[in-house]
VMD Tcl script that builds the backbone (N, CA, C; Angstrom):
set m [mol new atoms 183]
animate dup $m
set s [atomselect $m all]
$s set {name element resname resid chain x y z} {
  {N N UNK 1 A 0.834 -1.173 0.000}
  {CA C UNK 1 A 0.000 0.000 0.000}
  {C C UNK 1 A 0.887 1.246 0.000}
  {N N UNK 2 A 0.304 2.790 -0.606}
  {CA C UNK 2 A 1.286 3.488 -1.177}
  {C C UNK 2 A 1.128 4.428 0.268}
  {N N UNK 3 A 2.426 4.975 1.145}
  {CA C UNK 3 A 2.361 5.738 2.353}
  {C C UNK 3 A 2.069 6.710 1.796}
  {N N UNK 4 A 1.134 7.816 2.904}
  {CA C UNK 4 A 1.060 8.924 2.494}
  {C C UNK 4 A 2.010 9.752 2.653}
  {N N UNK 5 A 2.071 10.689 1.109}
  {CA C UNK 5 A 3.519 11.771 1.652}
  {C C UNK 5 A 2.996 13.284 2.518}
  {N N UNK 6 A 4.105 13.491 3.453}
  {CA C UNK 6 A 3.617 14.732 3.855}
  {C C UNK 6 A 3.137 16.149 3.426}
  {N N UNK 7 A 2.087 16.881 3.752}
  {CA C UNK 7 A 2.129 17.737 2.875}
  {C C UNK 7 A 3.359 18.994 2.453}
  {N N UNK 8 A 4.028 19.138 4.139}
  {CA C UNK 8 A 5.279 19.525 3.683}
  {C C UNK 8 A 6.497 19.109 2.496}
  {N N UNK 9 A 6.457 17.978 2.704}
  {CA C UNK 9 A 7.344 17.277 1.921}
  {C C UNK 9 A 6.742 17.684 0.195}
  {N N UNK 10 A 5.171 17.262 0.137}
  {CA C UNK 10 A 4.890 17.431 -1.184}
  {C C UNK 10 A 5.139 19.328 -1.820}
  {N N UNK 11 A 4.932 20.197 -0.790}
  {CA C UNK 11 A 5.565 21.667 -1.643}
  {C C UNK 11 A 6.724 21.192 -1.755}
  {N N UNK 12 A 7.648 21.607 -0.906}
  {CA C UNK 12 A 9.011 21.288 -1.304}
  {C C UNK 12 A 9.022 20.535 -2.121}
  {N N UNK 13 A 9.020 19.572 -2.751}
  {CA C UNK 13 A 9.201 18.973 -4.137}
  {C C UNK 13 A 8.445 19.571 -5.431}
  {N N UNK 14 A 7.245 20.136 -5.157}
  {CA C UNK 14 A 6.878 21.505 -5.866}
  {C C UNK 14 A 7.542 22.128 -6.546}
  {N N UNK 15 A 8.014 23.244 -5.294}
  {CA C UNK 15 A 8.903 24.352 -5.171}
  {C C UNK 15 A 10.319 23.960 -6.150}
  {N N UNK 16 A 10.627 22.551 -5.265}
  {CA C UNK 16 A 12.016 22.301 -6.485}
  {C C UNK 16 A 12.077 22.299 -7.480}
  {N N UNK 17 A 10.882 21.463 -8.235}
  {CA C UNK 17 A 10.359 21.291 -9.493}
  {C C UNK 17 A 10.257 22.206 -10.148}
  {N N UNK 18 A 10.046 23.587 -9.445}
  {CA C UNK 18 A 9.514 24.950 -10.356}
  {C C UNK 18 A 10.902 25.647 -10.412}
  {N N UNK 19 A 11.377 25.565 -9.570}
  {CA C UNK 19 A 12.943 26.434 -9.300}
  {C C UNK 19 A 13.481 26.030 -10.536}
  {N N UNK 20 A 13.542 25.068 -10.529}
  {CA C UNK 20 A 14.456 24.170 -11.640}
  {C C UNK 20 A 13.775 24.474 -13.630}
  {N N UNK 21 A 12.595 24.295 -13.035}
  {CA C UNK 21 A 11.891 24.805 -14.430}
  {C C UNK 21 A 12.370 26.088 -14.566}
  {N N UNK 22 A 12.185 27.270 -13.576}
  {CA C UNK 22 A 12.088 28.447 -14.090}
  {C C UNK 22 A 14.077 28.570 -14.527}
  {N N UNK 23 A 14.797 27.837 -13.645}
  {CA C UNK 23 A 16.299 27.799 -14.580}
  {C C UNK 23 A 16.472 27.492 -15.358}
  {N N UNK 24 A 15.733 26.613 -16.100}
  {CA C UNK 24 A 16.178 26.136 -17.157}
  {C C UNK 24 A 15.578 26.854 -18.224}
  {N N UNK 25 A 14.144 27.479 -18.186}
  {CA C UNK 25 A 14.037 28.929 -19.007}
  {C C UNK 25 A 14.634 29.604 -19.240}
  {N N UNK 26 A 15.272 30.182 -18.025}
  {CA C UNK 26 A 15.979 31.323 -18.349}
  {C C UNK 26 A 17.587 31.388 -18.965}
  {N N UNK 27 A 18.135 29.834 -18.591}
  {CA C UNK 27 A 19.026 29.700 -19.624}
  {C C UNK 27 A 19.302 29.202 -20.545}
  {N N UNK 28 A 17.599 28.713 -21.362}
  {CA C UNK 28 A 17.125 28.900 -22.595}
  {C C UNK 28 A 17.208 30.036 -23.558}
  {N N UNK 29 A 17.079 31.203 -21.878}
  {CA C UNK 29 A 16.109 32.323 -23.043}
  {C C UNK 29 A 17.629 33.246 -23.712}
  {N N UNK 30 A 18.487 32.853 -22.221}
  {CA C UNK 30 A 20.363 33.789 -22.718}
  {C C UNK 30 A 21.011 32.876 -23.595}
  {N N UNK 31 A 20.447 31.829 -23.975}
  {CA C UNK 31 A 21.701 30.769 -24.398}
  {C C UNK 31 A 21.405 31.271 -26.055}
  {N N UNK 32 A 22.593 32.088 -26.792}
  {CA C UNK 32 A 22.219 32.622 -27.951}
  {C C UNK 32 A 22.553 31.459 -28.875}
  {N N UNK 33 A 22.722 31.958 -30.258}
  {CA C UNK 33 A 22.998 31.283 -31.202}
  {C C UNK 33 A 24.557 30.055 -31.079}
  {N N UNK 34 A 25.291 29.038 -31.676}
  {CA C UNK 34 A 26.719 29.554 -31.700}
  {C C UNK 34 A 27.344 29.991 -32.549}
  {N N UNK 35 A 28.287 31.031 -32.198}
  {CA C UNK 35 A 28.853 31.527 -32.768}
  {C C UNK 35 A 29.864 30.462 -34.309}
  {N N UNK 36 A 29.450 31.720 -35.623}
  {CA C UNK 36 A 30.251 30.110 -36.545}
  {C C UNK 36 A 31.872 30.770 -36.393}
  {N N UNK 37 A 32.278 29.542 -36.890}
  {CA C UNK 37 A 34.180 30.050 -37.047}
  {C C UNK 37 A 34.385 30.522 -38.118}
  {N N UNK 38 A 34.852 31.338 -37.982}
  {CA C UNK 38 A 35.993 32.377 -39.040}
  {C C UNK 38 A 37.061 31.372 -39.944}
  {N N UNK 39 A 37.082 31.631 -41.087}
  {CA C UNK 39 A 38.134 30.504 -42.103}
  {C C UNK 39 A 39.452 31.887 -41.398}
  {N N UNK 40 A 40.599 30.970 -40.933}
  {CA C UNK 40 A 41.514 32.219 -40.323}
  {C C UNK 40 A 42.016 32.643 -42.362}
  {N N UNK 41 A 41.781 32.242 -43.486}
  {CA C UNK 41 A 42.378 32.436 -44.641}
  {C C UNK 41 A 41.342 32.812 -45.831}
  {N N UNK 42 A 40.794 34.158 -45.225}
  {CA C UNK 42 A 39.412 34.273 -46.432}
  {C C UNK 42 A 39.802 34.418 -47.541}
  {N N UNK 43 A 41.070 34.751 -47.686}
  {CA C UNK 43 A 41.264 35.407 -49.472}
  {C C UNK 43 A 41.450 34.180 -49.958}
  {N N UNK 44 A 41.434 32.735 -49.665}
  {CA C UNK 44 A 42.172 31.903 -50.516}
  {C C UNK 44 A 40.757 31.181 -50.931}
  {N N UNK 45 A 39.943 30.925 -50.330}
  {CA C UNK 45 A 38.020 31.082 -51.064}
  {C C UNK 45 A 38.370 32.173 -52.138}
  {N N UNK 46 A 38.408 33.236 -51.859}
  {CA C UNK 46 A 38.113 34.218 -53.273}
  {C C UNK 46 A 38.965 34.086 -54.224}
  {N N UNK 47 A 40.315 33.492 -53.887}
  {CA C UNK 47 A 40.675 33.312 -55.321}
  {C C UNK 47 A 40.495 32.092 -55.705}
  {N N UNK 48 A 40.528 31.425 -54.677}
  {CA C UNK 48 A 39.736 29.956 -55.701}
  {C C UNK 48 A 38.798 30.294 -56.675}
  {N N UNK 49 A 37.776 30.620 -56.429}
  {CA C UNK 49 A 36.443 31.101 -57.034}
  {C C UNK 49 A 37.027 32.393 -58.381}
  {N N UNK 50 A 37.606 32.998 -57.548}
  {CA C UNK 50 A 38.038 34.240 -58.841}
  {C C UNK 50 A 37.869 33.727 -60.363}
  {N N UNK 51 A 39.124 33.240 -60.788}
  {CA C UNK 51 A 38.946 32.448 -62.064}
  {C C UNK 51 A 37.539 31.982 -62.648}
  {N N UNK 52 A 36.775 31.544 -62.021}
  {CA C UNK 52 A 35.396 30.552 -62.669}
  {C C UNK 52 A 34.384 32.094 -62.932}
  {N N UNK 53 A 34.643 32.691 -61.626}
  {CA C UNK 53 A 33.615 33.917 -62.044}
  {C C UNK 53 A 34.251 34.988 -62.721}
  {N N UNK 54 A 35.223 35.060 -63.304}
  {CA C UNK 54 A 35.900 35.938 -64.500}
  {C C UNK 54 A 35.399 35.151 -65.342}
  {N N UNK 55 A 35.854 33.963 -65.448}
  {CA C UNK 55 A 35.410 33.106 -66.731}
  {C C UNK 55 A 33.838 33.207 -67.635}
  {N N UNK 56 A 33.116 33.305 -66.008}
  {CA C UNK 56 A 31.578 33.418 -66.609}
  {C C UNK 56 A 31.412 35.123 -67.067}
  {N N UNK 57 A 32.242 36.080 -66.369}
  {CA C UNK 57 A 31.595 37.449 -66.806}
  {C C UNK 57 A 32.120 37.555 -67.926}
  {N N UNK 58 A 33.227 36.850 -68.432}
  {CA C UNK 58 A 33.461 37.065 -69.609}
  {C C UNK 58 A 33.219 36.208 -71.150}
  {N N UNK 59 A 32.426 34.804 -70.598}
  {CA C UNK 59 A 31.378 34.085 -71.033}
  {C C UNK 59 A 30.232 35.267 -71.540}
  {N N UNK 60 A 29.553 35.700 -70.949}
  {CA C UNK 60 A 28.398 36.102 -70.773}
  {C C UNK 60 A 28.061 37.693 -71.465}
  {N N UNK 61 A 29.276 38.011 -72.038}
  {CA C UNK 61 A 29.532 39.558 -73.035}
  {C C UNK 61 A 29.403 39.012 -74.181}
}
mol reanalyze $m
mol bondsrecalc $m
mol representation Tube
mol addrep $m
């Protein structure tokens, strides 16, 4: 047979329950995007690419 719990006992487990909810909202609500990484070598994308898109602007005259 199931003992009865106290009613003290039952807030306090409440109370915890909500504490804990309302933390985990709120570091839902700050937890932003993540941040993406930086290529530390952007120019070497653009000149890869350079060539193909000269190629097409000068395709395309």
């Amino acid at each position: 047979m199931l003992d009865r719990i106290r009613i003290a006992e039952r807030y306090t487990r409440s109370a915890a329950a909500a504490v804990t909810a309302v933390a985990a909202l709120v570091l839902a609500a700050y937890a932003g995007p993540a941040e993406t990484r930086t290529d530390s070598r952007p120019d070497v994308q653009r000149q890869a690419t350079a060539p193909a898109a000269d190629a097409v602007r000068t395709a395309a005259r």
